[in-house]
BAVO-104100 format. One line per field, with one value per residue: residue in three letters; x, z, y of N, C-alpha, C in turn. Coordinates in steps of 0.1 Angstrom, whole numbers. Atoms other than C-alpha are relative to their C-alpha. Layout:
BEGIN
res: (ALA_...)
n_c1: (X_...)
n_c3: (Z_...)
n_c2: (Y_...)
ca_c1: (X_...)
ca_c3: (Z_...)
ca_c2: (Y_...)
c_c1: (X_...)
c_c3: (Z_...)
c_c2: (Y_...)
//
This chain:
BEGIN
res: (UNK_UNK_UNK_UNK_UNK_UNK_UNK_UNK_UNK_UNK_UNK_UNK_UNK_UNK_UNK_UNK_UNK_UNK_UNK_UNK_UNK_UNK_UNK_UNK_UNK_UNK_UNK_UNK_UNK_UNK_UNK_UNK_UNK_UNK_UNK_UNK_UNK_UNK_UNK_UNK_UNK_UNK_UNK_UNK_UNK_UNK_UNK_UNK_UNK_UNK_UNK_UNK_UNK_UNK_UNK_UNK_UNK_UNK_UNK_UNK_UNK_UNK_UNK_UNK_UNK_UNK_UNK)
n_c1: (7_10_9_-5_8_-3_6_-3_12_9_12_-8_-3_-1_-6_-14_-10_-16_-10_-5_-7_1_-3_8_-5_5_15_6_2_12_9_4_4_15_10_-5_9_14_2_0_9_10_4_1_11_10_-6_-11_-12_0_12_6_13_11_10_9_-12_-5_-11_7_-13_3_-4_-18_-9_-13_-13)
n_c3: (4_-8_2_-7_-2_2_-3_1_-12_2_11_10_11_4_-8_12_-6_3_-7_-15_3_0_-10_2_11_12_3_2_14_9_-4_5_16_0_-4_11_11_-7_-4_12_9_-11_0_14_0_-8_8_-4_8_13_11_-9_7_9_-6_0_1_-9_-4_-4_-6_-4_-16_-7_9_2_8)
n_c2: (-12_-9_-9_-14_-2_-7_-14_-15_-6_13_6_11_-4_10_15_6_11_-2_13_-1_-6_-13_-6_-11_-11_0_-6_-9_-12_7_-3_-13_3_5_-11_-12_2_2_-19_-8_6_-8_-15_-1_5_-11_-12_-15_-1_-9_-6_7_7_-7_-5_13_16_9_2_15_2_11_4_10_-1_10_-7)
ca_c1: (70_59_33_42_12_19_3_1_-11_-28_-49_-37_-26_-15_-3_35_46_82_106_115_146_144_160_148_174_153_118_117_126_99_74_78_79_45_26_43_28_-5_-7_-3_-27_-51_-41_-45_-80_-91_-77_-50_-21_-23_-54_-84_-115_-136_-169_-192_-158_-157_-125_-123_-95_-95_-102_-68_-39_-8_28)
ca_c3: (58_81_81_92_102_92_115_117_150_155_128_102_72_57_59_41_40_37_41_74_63_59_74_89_69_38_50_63_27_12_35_31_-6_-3_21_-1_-31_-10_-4_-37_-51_-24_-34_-75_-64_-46_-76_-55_-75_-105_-130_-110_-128_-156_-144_-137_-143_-115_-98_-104_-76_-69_-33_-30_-46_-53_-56)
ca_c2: (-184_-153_-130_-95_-78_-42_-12_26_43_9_9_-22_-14_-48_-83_-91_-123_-130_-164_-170_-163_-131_-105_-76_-51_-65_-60_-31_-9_-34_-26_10_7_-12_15_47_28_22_60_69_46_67_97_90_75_108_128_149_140_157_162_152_129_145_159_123_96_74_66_23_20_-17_-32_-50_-37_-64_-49)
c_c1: (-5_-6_3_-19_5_-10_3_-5_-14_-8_9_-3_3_11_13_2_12_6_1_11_7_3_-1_2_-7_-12_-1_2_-12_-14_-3_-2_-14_-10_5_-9_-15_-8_-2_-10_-13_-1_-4_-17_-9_2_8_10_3_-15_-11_-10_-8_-14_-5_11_0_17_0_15_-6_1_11_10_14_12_7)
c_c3: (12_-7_11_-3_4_8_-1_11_5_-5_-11_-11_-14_3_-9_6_-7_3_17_0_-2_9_-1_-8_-18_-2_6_-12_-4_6_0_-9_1_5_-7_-11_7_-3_-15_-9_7_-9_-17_-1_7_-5_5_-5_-15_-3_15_-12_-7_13_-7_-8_13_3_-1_8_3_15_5_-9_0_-5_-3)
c_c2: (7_7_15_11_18_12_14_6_-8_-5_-13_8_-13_-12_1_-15_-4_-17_4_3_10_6_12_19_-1_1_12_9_-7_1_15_1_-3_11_10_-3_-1_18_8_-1_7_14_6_-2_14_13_13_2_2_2_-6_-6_12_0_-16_-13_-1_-5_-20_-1_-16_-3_0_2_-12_7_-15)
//
């Protein structure tokens, strides 16, 4: 088992871990998949991607998302 320690402009972004086996034509689409979904889950939580939150609904985005 590795841990891929996923940055952006060297801020972290998140951990994958993968077989060691694994090869790197199969993590990287799965690590973009993951941050794309990250991003979205941002941008549903900060109401830009369609409707936005009723007037006084709280956004409950969870800490830690799991794909």
């Amino acid at each position: 088992m590795v841990r891929l320690h996923v940055k952006r402009g060297g801020e972290s972004q998140f951990l994958l871990e993968a077989p060691g086996s694994s090869r790197l034509a199969e993590l990287a689409p799965l690590a973009a998949r993951i941050h794309n979904g990250r991003l979205k889950v941002q941008r549903l939580c900060s109401g830009t991607a369609g409707g936005r939150p009723s007037r006084g609904d709280a956004c409950q985005c969870p800490a830690v998302v799991c794909w």
